[in-house]
Residue, then its C-alpha position, 0 to 999 in steps of 0.5 A: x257741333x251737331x248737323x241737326x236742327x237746332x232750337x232755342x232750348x238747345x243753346x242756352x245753357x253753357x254746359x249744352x254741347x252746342x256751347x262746349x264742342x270746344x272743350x277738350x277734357x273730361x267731360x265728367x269735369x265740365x261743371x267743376x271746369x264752368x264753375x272755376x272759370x266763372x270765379x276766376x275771371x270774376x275775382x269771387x272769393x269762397x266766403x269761407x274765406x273770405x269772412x269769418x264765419x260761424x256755421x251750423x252743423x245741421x247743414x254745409x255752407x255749400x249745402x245750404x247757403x247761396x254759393x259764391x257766384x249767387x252772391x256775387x249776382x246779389x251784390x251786383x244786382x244791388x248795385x246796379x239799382x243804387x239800392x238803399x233799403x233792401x229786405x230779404x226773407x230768410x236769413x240762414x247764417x247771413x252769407x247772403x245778407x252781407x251780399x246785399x250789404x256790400x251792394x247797398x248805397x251810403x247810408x243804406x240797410x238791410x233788413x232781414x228775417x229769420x224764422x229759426x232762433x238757431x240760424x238767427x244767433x249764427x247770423x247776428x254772430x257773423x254780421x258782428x264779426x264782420x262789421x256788418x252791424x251797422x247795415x244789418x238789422x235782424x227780425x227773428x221770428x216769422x216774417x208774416x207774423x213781424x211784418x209790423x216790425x218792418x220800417x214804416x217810413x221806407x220803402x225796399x228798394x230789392x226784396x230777396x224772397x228765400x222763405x218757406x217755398x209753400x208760401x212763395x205767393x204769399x210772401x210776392x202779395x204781402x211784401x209787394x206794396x213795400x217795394x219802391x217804384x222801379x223796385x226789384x224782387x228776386x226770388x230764390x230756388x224758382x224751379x224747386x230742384x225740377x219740381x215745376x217742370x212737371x205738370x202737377x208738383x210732386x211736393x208743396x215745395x214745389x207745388x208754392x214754388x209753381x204757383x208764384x210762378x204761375x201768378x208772376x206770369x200775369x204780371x204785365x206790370x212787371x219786367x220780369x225773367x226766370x234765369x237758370x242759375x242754382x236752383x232758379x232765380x227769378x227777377x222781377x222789376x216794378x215797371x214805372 
């Protein structure tokens, strides 16, 4: 605890001093420390072991998927919504898509996109393994390009955006009229590992990243909230 004068940026993330004077280890551990706190007292299971998985070698499970604590987050979200019909954009090997999965009321689905034939075969595996098949229904190819091939009489009641960042905007405008009234988007990697925090982005990433982010800023017709979790995770309820 510090005698200066504290403002609202110094007290909102858990690894802050004004939130760790308490904690008397390594400080190089603090992290690692937060992390298994959170999964402890939440019952999260590494995927890994909790499913049986295919992986890719082109990237590590942590490197790449959402991690444990995110998955848990979906789930919950999903949950708390009692959604039925949730559509994500970016499958990867499906840890995430299973997440919503679990979340989704009695007779529910997910649909899922994926660009990349290589993730989307790793996928499909996956959501075989572990039962899934049922609840989960893969799009391969580019999500603009097989819009069509979306249900025609539901409506989402989540949309999960992790696709290409540069197109971040286009994905909010395309899929926005298929979101249910009071539905959720939530939007992955939001601050593009600290590339929206600087004036002009210095990637496209970040630069598609950062003008969602600007657009979803004017949209009073939403409740919506950037969190700092992972990368950024931001969350936006249609209001009714």
């Amino acid at each position: 605890m510090t005698d200066k004068k504290l403002d609202y940026f110094d007290k909102f993330l858990p690894d802050q001093s004004e939130h760790t004077y308490h904690y008397k280890g390594n400080e190089a551990d603090l992290i690692a420390a937060l992390y298994q706190s959170i999964v402890d007292s939440s019952a999260i299971e590494d995927p890994l072991k909790k499913l049986k998985l295919t992986v890719t070698e082109k990237f590590t499970l942590p490197e790449m998927a959402s991690n444990p604590i995110m998955l848990r987050f979906y789930e919950l979200i999903t949950r708390l919504i009692n959604a039925k019909y949730v559509l994500e954009i970016g499958t990867f090997v499906g840890v995430s898509t299973m997440a919503f999965a679990d979340g989704i009321a009695d007779g529910g689905k997910v649909y899922t996109c994926e660009k990349f034939d290589h993730f989307a075969d790793i996928a499909r595996k996956n959501f075989t393994a572990n039962g899934y098949d049922k609840k989960i229904e893969l799009i391969e190819g580019d999500a603009f390009e097989n819009m069509d091939l979306l249900p025609k009489d539901i409506n989402f009641d989540l949309i999960f955006i992790d696709g290409n960042k540069e197109r971040y905007k286009d994905y909010f405008e395309s899929l926005e009229p298929l979101l249910s009234p009071n539905g959720v988007i939530i939007v992955d990697d939001c601050f593009f590992h600290g590339d929206v925090y600087n004036d002009k982005p210095q990637t496209e990433k970040g630069q598609g990243t950062k003008d969602f982010l600007d657009a979803a800023a004017k949209r009073d017709d939403y409740v919506r909230l950037a969190l700092p979790l992972s990368n950024g995770v931001y969350i936006m309820m249609k209001k009714s």
